[in-house]
Backbone as a chain_set.jsonl record, in Angstrom:
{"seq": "XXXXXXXXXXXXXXXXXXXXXXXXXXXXXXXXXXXXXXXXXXXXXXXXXXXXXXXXXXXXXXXXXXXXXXXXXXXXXXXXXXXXXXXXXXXXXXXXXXXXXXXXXXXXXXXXXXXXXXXXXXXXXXXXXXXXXXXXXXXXXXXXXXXXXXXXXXXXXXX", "coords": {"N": [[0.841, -1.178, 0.0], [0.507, 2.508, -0.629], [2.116, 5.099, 0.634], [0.64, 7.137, 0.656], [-1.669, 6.313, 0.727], [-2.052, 5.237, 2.975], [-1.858, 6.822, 4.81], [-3.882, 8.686, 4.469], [-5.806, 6.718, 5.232], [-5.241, 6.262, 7.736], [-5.498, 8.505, 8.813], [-8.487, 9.079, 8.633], [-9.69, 6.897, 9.909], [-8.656, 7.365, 12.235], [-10.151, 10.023, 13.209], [-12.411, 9.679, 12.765], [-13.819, 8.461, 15.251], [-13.233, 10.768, 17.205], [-15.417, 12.768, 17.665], [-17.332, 11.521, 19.376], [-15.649, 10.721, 21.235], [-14.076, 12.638, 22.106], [-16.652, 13.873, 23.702], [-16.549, 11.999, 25.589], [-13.886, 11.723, 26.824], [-13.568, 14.802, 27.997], [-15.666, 15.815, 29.637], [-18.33, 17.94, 30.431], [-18.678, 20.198, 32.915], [-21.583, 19.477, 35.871], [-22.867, 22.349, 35.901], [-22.493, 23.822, 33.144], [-24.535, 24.629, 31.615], [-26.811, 24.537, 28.848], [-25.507, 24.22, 26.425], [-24.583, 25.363, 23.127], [-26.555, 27.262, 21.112], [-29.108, 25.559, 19.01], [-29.178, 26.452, 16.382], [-26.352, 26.767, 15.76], [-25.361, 24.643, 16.422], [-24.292, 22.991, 14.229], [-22.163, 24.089, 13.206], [-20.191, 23.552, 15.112], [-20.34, 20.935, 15.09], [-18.93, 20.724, 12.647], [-16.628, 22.17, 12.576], [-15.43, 20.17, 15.202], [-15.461, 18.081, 13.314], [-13.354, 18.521, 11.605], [-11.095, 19.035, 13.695], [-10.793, 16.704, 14.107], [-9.447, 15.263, 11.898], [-7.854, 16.625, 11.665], [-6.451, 15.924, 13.508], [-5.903, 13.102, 13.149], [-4.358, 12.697, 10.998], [-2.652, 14.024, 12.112], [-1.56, 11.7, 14.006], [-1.297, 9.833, 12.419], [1.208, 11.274, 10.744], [3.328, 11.266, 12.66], [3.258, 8.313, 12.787], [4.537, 7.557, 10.189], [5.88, 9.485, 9.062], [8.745, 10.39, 9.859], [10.985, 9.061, 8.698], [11.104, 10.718, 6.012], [11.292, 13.797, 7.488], [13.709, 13.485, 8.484], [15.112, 13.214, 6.411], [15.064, 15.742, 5.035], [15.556, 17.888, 6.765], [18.197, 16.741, 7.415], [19.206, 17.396, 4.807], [18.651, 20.47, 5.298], [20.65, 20.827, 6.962], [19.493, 20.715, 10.064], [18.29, 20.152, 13.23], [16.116, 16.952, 13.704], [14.353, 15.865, 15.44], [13.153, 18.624, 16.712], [12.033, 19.786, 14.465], [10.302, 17.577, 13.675], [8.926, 16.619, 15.975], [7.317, 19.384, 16.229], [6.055, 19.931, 13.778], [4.235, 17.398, 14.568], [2.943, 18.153, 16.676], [1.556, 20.833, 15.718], [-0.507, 19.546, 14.699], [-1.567, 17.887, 15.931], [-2.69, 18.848, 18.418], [-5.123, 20.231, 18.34], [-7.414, 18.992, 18.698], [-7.298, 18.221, 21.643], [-7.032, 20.739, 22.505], [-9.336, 22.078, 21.873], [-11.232, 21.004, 23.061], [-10.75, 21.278, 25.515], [-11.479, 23.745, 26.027], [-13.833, 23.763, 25.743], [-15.162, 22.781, 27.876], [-14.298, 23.985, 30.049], [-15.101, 26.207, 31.19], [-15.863, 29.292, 33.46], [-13.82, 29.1, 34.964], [-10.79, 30.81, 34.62], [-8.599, 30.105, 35.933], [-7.89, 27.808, 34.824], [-8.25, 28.067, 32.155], [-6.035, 29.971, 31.385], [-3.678, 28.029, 31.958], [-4.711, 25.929, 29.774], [-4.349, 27.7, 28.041], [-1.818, 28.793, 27.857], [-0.57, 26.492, 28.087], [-0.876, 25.14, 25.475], [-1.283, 27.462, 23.479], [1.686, 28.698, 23.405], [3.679, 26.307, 23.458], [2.637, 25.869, 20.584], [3.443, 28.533, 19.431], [6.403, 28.018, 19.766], [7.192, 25.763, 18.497], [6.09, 27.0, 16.112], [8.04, 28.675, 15.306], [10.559, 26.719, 15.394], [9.669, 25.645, 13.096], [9.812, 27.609, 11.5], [12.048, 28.211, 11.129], [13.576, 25.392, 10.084], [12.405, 25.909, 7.699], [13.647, 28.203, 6.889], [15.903, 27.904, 6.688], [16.437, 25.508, 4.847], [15.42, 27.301, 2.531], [17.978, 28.49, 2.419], [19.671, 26.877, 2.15], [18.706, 25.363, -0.503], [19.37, 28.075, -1.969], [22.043, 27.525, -2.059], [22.904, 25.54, -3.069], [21.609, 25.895, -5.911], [23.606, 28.537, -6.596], [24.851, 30.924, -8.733], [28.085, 30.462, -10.53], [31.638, 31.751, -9.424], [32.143, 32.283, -12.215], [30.072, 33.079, -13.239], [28.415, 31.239, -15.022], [27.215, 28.264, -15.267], [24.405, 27.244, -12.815], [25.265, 25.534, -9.722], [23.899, 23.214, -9.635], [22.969, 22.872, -12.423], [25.666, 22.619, -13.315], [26.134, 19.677, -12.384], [24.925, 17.845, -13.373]], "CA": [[0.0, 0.0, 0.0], [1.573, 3.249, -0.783], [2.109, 5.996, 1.889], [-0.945, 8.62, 0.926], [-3.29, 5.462, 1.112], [-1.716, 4.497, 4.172], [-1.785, 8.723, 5.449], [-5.266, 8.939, 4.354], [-6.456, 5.548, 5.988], [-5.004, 6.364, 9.198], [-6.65, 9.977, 9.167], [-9.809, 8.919, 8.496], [-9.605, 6.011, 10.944], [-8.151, 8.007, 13.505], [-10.458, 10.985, 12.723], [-13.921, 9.134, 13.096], [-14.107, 8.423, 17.079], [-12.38, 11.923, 18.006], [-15.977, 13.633, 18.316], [-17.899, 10.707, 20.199], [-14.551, 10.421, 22.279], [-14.697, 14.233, 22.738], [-17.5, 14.539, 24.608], [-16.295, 11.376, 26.814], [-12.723, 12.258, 27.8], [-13.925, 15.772, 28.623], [-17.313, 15.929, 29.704], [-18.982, 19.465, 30.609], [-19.113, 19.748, 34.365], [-22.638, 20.022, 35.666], [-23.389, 23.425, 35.667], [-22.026, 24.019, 32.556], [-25.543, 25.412, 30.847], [-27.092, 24.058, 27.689], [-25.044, 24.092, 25.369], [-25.021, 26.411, 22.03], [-27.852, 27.299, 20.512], [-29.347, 24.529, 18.033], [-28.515, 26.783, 15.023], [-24.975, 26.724, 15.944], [-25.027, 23.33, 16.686], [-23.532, 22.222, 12.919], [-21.026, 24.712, 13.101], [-19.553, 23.008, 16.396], [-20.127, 19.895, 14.603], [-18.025, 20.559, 11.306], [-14.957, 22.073, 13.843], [-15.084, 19.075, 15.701], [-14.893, 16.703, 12.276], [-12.474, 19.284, 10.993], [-10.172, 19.016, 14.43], [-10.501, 14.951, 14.379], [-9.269, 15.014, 11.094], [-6.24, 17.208, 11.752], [-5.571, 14.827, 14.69], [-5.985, 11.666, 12.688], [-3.416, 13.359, 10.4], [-1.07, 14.151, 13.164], [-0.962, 10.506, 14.036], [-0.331, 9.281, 10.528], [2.424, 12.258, 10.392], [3.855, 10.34, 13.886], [3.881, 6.832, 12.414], [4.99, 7.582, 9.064], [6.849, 11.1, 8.652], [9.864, 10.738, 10.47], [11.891, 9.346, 7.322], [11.04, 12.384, 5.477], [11.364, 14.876, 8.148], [15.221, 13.02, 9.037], [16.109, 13.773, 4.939], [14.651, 16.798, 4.543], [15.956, 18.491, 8.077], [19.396, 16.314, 6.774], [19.675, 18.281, 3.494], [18.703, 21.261, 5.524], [21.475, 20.901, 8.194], [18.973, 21.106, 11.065], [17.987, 19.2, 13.905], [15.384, 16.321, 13.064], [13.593, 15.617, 16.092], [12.098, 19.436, 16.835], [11.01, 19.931, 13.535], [9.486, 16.459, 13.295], [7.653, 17.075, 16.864], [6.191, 20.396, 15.594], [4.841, 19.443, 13.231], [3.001, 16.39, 15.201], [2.027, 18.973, 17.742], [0.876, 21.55, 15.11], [-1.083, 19.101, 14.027], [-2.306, 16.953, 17.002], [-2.739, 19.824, 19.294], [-6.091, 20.82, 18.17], [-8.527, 17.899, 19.579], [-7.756, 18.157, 22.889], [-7.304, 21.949, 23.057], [-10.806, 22.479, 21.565], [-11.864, 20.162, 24.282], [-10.443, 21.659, 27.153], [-11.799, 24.94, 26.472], [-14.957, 23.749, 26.005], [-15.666, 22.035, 29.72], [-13.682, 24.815, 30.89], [-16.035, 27.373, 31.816], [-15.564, 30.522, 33.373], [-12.37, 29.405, 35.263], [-9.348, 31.522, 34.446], [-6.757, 29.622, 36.234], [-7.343, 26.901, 34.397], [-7.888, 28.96, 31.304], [-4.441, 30.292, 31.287], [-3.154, 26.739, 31.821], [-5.003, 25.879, 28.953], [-3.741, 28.157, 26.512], [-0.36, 28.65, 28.131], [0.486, 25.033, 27.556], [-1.27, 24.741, 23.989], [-0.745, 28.165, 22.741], [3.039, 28.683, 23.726], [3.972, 25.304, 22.928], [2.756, 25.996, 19.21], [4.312, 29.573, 19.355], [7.599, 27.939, 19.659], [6.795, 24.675, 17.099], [5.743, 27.556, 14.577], [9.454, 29.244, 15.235], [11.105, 25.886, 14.779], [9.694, 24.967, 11.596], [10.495, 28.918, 10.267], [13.84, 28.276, 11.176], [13.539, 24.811, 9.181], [11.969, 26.464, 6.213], [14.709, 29.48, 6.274], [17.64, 26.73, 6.293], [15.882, 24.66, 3.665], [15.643, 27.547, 1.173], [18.885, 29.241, 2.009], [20.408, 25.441, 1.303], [18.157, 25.64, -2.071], [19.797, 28.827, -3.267], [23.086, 27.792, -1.947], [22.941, 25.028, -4.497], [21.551, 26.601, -6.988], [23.491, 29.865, -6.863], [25.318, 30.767, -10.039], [29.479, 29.87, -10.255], [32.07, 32.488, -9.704], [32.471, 32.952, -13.307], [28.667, 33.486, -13.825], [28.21, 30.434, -15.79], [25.47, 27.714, -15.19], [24.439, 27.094, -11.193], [26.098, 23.972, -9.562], [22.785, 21.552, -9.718], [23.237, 22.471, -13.7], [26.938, 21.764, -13.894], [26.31, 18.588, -11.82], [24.538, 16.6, -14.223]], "C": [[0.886, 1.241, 0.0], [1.527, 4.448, 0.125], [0.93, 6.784, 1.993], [-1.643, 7.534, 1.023], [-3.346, 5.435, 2.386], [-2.38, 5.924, 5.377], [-3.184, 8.788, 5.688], [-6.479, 7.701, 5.091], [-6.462, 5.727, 7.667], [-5.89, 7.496, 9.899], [-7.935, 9.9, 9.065], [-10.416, 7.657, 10.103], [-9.789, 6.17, 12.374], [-9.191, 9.111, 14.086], [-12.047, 10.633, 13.353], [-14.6, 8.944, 14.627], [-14.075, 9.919, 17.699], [-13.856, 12.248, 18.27], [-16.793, 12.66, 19.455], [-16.847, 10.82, 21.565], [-14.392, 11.209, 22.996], [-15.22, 14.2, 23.909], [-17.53, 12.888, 25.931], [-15.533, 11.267, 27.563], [-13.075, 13.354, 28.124], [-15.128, 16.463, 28.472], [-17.568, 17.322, 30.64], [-19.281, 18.927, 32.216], [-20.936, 20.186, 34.229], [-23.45, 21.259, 35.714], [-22.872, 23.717, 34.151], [-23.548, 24.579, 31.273], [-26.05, 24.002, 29.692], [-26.712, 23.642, 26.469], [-24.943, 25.29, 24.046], [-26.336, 26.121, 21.639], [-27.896, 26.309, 19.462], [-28.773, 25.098, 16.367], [-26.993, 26.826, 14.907], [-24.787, 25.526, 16.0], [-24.16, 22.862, 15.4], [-21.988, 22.67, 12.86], [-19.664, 23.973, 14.26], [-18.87, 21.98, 15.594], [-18.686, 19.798, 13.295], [-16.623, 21.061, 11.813], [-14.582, 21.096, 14.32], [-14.584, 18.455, 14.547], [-13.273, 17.138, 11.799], [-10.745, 18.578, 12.144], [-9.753, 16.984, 14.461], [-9.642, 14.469, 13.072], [-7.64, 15.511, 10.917], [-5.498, 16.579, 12.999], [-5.063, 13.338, 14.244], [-4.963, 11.816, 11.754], [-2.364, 13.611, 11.283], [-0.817, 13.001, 13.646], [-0.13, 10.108, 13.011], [0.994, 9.852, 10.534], [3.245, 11.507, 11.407], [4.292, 9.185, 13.575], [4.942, 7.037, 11.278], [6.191, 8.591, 8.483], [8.318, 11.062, 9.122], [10.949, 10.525, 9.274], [11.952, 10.723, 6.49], [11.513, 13.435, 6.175], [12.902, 14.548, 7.869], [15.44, 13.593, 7.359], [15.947, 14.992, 4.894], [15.537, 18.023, 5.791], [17.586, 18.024, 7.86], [20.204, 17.187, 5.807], [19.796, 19.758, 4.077], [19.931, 21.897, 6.392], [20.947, 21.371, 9.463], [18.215, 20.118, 12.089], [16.591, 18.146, 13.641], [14.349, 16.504, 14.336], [12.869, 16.908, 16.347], [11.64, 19.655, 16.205], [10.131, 18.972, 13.538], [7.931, 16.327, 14.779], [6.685, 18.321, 16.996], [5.252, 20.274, 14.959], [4.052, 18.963, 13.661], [2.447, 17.376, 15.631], [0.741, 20.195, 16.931], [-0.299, 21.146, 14.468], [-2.133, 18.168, 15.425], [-2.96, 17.682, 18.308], [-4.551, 20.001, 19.515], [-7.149, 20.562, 18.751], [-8.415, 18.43, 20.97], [-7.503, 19.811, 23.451], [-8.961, 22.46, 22.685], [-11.706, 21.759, 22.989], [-12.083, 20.479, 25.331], [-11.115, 22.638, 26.85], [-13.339, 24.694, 26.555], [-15.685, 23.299, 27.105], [-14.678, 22.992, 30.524], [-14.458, 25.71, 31.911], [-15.634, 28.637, 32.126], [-13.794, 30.467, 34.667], [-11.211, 29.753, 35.161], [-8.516, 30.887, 34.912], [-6.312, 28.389, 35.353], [-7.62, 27.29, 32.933], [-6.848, 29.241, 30.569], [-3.868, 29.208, 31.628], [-3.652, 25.988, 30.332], [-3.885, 26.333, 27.376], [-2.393, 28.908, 26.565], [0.621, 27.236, 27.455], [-0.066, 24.795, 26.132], [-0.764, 26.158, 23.023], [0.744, 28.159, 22.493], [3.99, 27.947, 23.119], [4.128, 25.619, 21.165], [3.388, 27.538, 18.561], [5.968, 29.436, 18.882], [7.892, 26.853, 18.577], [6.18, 25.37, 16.516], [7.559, 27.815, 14.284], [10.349, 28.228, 14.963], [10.804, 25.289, 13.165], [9.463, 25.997, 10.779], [11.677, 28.896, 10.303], [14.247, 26.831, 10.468], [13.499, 25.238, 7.923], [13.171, 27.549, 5.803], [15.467, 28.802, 6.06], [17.4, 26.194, 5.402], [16.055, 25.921, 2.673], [16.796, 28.301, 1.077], [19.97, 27.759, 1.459], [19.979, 25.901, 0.013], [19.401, 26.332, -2.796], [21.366, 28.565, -3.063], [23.315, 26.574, -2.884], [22.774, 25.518, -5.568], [22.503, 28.147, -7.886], [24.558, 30.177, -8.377], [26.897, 31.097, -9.545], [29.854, 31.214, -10.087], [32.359, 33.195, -11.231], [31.415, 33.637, -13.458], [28.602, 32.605, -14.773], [26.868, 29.79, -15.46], [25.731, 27.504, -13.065], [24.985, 25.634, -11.224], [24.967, 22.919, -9.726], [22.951, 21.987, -11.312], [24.601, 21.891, -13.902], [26.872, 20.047, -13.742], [25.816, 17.643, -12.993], [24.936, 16.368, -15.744]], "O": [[1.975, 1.147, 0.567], [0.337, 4.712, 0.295], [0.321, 7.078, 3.022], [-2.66, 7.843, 1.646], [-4.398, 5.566, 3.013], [-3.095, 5.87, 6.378], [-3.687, 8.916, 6.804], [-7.668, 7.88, 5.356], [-7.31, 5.453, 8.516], [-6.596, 7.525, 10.907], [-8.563, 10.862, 9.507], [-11.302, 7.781, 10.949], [-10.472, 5.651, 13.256], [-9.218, 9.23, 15.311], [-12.642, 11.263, 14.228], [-15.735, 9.282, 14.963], [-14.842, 10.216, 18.615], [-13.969, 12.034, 19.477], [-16.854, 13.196, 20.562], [-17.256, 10.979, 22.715], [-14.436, 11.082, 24.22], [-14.634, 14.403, 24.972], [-18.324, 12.768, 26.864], [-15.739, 10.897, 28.719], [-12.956, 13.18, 29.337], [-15.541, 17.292, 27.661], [-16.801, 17.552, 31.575], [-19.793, 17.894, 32.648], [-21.526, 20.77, 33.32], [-24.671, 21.19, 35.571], [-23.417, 24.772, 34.476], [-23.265, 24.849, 30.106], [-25.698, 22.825, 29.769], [-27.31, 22.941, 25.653], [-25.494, 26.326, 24.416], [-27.023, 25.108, 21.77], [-26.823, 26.079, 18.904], [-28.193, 24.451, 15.495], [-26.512, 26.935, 13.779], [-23.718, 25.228, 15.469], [-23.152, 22.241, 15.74], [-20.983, 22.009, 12.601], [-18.45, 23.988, 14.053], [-17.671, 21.861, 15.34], [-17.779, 18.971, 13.203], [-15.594, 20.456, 11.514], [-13.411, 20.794, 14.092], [-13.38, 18.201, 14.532], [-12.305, 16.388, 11.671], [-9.757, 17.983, 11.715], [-8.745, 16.343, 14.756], [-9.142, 13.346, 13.127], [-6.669, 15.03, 10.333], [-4.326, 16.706, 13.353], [-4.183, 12.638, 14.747], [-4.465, 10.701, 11.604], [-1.197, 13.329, 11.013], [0.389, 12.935, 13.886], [1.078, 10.046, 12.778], [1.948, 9.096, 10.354], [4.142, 10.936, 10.787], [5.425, 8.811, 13.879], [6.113, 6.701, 11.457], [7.104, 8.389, 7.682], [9.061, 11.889, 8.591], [11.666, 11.443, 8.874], [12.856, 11.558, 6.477], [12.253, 14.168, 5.518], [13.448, 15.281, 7.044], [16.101, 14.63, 7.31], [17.015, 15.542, 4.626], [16.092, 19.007, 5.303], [18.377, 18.93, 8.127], [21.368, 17.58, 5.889], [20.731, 20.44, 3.659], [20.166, 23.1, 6.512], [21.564, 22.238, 10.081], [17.498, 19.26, 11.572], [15.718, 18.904, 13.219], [13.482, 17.363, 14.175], [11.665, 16.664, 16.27], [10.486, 19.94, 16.525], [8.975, 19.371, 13.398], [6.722, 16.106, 14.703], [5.626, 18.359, 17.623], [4.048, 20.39, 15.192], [2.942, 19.483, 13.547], [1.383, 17.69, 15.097], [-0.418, 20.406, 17.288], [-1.041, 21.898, 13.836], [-3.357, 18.054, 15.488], [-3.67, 17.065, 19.102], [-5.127, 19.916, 20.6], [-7.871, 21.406, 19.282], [-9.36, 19.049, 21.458], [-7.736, 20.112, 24.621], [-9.57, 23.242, 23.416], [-12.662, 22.196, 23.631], [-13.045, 20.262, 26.068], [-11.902, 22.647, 27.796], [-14.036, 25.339, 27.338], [-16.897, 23.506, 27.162], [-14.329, 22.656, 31.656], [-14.357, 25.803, 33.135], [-15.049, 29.262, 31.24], [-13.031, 31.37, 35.011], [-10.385, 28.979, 35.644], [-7.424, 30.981, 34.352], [-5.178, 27.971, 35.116], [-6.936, 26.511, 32.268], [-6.663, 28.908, 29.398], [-2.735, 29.69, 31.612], [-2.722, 25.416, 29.765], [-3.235, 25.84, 26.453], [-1.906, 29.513, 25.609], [1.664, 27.025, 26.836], [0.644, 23.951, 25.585], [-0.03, 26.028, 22.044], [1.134, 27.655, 21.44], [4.913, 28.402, 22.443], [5.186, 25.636, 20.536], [3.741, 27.641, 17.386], [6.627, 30.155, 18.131], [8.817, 27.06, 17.791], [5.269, 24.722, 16.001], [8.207, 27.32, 13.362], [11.201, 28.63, 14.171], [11.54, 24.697, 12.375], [9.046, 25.832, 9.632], [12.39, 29.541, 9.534], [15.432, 26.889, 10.138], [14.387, 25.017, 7.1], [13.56, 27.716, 4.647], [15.981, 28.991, 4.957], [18.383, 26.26, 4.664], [16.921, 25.683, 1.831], [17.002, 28.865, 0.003], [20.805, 27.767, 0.555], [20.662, 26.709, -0.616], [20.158, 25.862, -3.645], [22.105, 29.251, -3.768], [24.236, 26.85, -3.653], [23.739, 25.648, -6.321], [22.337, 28.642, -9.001], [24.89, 29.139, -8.949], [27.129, 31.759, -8.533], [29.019, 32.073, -10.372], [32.71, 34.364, -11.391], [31.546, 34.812, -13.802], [28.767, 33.22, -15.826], [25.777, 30.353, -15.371], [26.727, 27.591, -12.346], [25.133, 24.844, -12.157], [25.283, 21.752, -9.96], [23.204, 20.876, -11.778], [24.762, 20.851, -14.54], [27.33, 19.256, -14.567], [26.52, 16.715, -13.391], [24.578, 15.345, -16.327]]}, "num_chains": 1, "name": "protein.A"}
């Protein structure tokens, strides 16, 4: 089977429980009101599928990605493992922060625990994988860049 079947099997797989599962790892204390209004209700719904889907995707990226990340972070000259856990996180993050805030309520302390440890986290796994992406294309042009004479760039001489 070839990796996007495999990517797309897992995300879908993975993807399908998250909202049932949702509302059973973090269940609304009991005061916690009614809920949204019924016309809102879809909108909830299609976030949730949306977030299960970008979780079921951050698994897959977990089982499968690390070869890639290791060449690509290789070629770049940059460490493998924080880019490769950014990503997951940028990606797996989403489920259970949507979660928490929603059985949160009006508690602030745990609020700011909330979106201290989820925001922050992805604050600093955005900054690692701009400091991937800047090394990756200053590699690029440092292959590509054209010879001292001004002739052809070195990936043309090479071949």
């Amino acid at each position: 089977m070839r990796t996007s079947a495999k990517v797309a099997l897992l995300t879908v797989a993975l993807a399908i429980p998250t909202i049932p599962l949702g509302q059973l790892l973090w269940q609304a204390p009991p005061d916690a009101g009614h809920g949204p209004a019924p016309a809102l209700l879809p909108f909830f719904i299609l976030l949730a599928a949306a977030e299960g889907l970008a979780f079921g995707f951050g698994v897959a990226f977990l089982f499968l990605g690390w070869p890639l990340v290791r060449r690509a972070t290789a070629e770049a000259g940059v460490a493998t493992l924080p880019v490769y856990l950014s990503i997951a996180w940028s990606l797996l993050q989403w489920w259970p922060h949507s979660n928490s805030h929603r059985v949160i309520g009006e508690d602030y302390v745990k609020l700011l625990l909330v979106d201290y440890g989820f925001h922050v986290t992805l604050m600093i796994g955005a900054a690692i994988i701009a400091h991937f992406f800047l090394a990756t294309m200053r590699r690029s042009r440092a292959v590509t860049a054209p010879t001292a004479r001004g002739t052809a760039p070195v990936a043309a001489r090479a071949s």
